[in-house]
N, C-alpha and C positions, 0 to 999 in steps of 0.2 A: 577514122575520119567520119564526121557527118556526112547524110544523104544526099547533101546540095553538094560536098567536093566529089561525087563519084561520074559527074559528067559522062556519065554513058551506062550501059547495063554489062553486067557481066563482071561487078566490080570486086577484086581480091585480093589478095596480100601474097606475097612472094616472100618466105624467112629461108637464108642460106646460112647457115651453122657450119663452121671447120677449125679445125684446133689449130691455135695460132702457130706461124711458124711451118706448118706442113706444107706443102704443094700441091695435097689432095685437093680436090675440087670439092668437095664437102658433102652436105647435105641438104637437099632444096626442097623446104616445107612451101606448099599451098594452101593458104587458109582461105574457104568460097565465104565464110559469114563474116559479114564484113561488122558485126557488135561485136566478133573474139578478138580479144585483145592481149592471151595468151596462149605459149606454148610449151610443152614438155619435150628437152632433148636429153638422151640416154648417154649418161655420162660414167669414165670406169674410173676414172682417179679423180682424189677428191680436190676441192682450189682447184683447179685447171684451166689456164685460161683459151680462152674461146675469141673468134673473130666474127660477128652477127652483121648480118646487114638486111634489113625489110625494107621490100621494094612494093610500091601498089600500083598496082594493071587494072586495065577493065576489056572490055572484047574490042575494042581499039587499038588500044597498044600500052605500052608503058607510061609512067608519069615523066611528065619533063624534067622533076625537079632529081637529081640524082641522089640518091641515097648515100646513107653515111655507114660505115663498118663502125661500130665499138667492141669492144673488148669485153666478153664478160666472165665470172669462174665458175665454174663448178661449184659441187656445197660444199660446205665444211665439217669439217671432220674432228676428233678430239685431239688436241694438240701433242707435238711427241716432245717437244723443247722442256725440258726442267732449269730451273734456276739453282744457282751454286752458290757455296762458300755461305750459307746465310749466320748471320750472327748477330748477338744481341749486346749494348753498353748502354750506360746511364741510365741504373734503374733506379727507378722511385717507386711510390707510393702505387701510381695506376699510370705511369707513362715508361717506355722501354726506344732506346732508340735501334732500329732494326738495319741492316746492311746488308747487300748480297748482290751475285754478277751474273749478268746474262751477257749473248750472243748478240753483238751488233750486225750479222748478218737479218738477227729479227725486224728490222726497219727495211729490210731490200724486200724486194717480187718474190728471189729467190729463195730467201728465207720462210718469207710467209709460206710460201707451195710448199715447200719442201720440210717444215719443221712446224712453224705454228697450227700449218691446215688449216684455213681461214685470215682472214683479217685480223691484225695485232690490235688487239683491245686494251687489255688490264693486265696486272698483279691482281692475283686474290689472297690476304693473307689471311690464313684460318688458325685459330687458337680457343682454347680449352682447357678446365682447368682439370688437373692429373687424375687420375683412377674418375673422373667425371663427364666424358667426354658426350655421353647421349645427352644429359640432362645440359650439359655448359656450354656446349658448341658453339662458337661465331663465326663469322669471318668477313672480312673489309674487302670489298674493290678502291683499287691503286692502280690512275690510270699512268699507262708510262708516259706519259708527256708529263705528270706531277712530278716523276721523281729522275728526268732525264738530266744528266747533269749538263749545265751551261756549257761547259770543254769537254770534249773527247778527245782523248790523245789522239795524234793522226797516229797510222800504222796499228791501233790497238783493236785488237778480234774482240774483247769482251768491253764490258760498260760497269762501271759501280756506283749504283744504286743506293741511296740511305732516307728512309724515312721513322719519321715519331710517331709509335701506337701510341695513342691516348684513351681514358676512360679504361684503364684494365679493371681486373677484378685484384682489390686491396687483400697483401696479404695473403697472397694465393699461389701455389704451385701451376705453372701454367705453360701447356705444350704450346707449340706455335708449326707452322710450316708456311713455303709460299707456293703457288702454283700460277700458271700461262694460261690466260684468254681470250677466246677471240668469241665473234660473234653470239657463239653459240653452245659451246661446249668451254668446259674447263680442263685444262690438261693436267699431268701426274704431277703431285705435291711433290716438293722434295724431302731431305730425312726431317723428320722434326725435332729442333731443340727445345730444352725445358730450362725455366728458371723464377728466380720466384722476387714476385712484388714484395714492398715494405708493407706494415702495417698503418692505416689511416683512420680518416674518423669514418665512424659506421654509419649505415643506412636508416633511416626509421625506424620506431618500433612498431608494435601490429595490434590491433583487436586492441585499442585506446578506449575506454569508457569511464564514465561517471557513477560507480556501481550503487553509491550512498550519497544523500544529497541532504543537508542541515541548512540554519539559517548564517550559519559560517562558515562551513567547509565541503571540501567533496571527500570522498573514499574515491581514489583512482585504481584501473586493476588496467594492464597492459600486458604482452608478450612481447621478446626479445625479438631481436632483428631477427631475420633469415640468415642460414649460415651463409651465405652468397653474398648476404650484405655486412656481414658484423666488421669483416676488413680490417682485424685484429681481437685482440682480446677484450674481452667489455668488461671496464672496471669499476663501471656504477652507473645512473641515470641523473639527470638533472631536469628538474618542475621548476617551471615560467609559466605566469599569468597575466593578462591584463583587461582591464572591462570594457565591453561592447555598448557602444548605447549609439542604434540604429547602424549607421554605416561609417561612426567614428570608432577607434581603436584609443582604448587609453596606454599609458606609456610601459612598458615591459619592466615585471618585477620579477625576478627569482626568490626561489623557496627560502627561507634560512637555513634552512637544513635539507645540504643533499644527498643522494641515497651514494654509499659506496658501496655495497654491496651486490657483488653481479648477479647477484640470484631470488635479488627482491623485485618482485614484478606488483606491487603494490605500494600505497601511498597515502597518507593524509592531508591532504592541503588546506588549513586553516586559515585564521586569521582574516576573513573576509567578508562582505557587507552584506546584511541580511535582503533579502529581495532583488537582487544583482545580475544580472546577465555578465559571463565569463568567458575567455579565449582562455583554455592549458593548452599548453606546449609542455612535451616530453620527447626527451632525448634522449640516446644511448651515447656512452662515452667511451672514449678509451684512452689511452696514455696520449695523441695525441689531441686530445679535445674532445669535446660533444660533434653528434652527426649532426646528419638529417633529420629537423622535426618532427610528430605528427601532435596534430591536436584536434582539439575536438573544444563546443561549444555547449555550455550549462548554466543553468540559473540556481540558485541561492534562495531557500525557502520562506516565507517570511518567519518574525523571530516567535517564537510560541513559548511556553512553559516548559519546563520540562520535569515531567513527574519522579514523585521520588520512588528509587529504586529499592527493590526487597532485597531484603537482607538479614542473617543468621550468623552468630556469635557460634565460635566453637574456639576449645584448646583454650581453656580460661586457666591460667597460673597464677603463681603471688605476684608477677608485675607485667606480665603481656595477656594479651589475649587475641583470637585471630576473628576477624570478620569479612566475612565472604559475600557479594552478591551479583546479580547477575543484572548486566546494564540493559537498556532498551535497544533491542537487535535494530530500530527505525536508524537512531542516533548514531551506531556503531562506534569505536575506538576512539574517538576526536574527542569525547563529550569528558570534560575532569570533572571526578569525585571528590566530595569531601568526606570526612572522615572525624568526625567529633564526638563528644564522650566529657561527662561530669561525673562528679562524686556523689553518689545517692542522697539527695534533698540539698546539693548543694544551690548558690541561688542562681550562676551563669554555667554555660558551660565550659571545656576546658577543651578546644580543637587544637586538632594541628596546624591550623593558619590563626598563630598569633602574630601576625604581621604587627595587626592595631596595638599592641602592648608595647611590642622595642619600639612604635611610633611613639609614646606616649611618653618613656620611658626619653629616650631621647631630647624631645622637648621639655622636658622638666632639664634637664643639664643644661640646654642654651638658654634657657631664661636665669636660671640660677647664676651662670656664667656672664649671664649682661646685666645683672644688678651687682656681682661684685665688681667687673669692670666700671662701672657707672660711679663705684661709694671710693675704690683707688683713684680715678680720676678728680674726681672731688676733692679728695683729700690732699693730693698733691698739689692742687692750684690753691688752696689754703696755706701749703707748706711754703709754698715757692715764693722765693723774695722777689722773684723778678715779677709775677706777678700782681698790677696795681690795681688799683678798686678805681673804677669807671671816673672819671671826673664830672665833676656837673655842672652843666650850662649853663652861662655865665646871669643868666636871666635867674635861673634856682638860684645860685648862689645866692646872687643881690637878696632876692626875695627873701633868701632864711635868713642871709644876715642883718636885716630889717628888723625882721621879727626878735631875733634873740638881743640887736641893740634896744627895744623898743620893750622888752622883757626884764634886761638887766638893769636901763634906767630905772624901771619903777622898783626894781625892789631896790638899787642902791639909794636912791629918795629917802626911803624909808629907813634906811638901815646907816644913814645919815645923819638922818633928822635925829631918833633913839639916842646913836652916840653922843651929838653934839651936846642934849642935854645931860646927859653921864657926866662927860668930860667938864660941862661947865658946875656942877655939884663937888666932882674932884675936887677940882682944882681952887675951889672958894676953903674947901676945909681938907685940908690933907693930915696927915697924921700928925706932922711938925706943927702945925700953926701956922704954916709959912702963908704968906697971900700967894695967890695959884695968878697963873700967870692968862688971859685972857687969850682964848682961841677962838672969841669969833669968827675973827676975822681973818678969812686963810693966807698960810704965809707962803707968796708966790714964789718966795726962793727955795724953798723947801720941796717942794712936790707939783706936779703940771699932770695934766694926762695928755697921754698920744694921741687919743682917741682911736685906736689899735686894742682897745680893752685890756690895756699895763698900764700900770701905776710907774713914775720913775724919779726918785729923788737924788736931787743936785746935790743934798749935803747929807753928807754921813750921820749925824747927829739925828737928822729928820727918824730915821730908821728906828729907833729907842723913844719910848713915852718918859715922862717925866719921870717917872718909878726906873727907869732904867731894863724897864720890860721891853722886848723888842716889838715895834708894829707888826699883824700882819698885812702882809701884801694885799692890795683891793683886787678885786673880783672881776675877769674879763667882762666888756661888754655885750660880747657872743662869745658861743662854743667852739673854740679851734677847728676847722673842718677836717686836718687830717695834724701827725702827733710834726709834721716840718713845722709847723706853724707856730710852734710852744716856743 
């Protein structure tokens, strides 16, 4: 109490201490300093509860207001209660479901005094994995209100409990036990059972670096998981990349080639852009997938020369020979060699990347191949009947048949004129003496033209000259345009 409630001099505190339950009349502390606000009572058993009541007086008399008795216990002590039956089903990878019974007397007064020795706290379950118990140790608190189940049989002395370990250790043989807590102390484990996780994906790998750095590739060199984390057998690694440019992430590539090999802690990662900033990711795998990644961040040199490497001929035979040299330790294993070789004063030389040659070689086939397709096609549309020769616009037409009526006029003129005077010499003196008969003048019953460039005679007779020679037939007045026309 403050200085202003002690309304008089003389002011102190009165604590009576007596074990609940008793008749004794107790123990009656006075405390004269009235800033103490604690006190020490000499207690033999541990939890015990107590009946307190603090009264304040001053050299007047008591306080008006009456004091209240609470209850309070003793200290606690380490628990004597073990938990039973514990057992374990549905095991997986890193989770186990756990089961086991305790004493519903634990939730009473009497239980607590008398078994737990303090206040009912927790489960602790403790587990570890086999012949490793310093180094692996854990263990959970599980408070009993999480794992109380909704129904209690009425009449039932015990309780059954079931909770999910999660996060085990993959793959692991691994002790377990539970034990009783209260405030302060943890009571005696019970027996421990052992049983063992499945295999899962492993943990990271360790010591990730960039050991070689080119203007294409890294040399990567890492260490395997922890045996703590491998969480099965490791059956190779897997290398992902993607580039950084400031605080963007470009898109996630995997290697083309990944390691299966459990015992390769090294890598070449090529194929990448000279002057580059890089995220690798590397993983540890196992039968069921890749783990946990680690990566690390690298840049990409810019692109430079690369000089040529020394080198010595040895073990020269009639058709091999072996040549040895030693690459630039900067560039490391990533960097390809070539390897070429000619005929002494030949004029090129003779490598083993004649790519360009089957290229060359190749193309010479598909062009030889699309000029004989080109000269069969040709030659079929020449063969083909059904194939017709373009006709010509009506305007052509006209135009050439112009020309060739306008053509074969003049020279039939001519070739007219000629005859007529032949014919009129015949026919004045022919071999007989006979008088010839007078063809001026054309005989319209005999012959007409179409004006079609044919000739066509009405009388049979027409067709025989006076000799009994046959006429020939006169001369189109254009050139038929195709052989329908004849």
């Amino acid at each position: 109490m403050n200085l202003l409630e002690h309304n008089g001099p003389g002011f102190k505190y009165q604590v009576t201490v007596r074990q609940r339950g008793s008749i004794a009349q107790g123990t009656t502390y006075n405390v004269d300093n009235w800033m103490n606000n604690t006190l020490e009572h000499m207690a033999t058993d541990p939890y015990f509860p107590y009946a307190v009541r603090v009264q304040a007086k001053n050299s007047i008399g008591d306080s008006t207001t009456e004091a209240q008795e609470k209850t309070l216990y003793s200290y606690e002590d380490v628990p004597g209660a073990i938990v039973k039956n514990v057992e374990v089903s549905d095991i997986s990878a890193s989770t186990v479901k756990l089961t086991w019974t305790w004493d519903k007397i634990w939730l009473e007064e009497s239980g607590a005094i008398a078994q737990i020795h303090g206040e009912f706290r927790a489960f602790k379950v403790q587990f570890w994995r086999v012949d490793e118990k310093m180094s692996t140790f854990q263990e959970r608190e599980v408070s009993w209100v999480e794992v109380l189940p909704k129904e209690v049989p009425a009449g039932s002395q015990s309780i059954k409990s079931s909770y999910i370990m999660r996060n085990l250790p993959q793959n692991a043989a691994i002790s377990l036990q539970i034990c009783v807590t209260n405030n302060f102390y943890v009571g005696r484990p019970s027996d421990p059972i052992t049983f063992t996780t499945y295999e899962g994906v492993p943990g990271p790998v360790n010591m990730l670096e960039a050991r070689i750095r080119s203007s294409n590739s890294f040399t990567l060199v890492w260490l395997p998981p922890l045996n703590e984390d491998r969480n099965g057998i490791i059956r190779g690694y897997d290398i992902a990349y993607q580039t950084v440019d400031g605080l963007a992430l470009g898109s996630l590539h995997d290697r083309s080639e990944q390691i299966n090999d459990p015992n390769s802690v090294s890598a070449v990662l090529s194929g990448l852009l000279p002057n580059m900033k890089y995220r690798i990711h590397v993983y540890a795998r196992t039968q069921f997938g890749r783990g946990e990644g680690s990566f690390i961040e690298a840049s990409t040199t810019e692109k430079a020369a690369i000089g040529t490497p020394k080198f010595e001929i040895y073990n020269v035979h009639e058709n091999s020979f072996n040549v040895t040299w030693v690459p630039d330790a900067y560039f490391g294993k990533h960097i390809v060699h070539y390897v070429e070789y000619r005929k002494e004063a030949a004029a090129r030389a003779i490598g083993s990347n004649y790519g360009w040659f089957i290229g060359i070689l190749v193309a010479g086939v598909l062009l030889i191949g699309a000029a004989v397709w080109i000269y069969l096609m040709h030659r079929w549309r020449k063969q083909d009947p059904r194939v017709q020769e373009k006709p010509k616009t009506p305007r052509d037409a006209k135009a050439k048949k112009s020309e060739h009526e306008k053509m074969y006029r003049d020279s039939d003129e001519d070739f007219d004129r000629k005859r007529y005077k032949e014919d009129q010499y015949d026919d004045k003196y022919d071999d007989q003496g006979r008088g010839a008969t007078n063809y001026d003048e054309p005989d319209d019953q005999s012959f007409h033209d179409d004006r079609k460039g044919y000739g066509e005679y009405n009388d049979e007779r027409s067709k025989f000259d006076k000799s009994g020679a046959p006429v020939p037939a006169p001369r189109p007045l254009y050139k038929p345009r195709s052989v329908t026309d004849l």
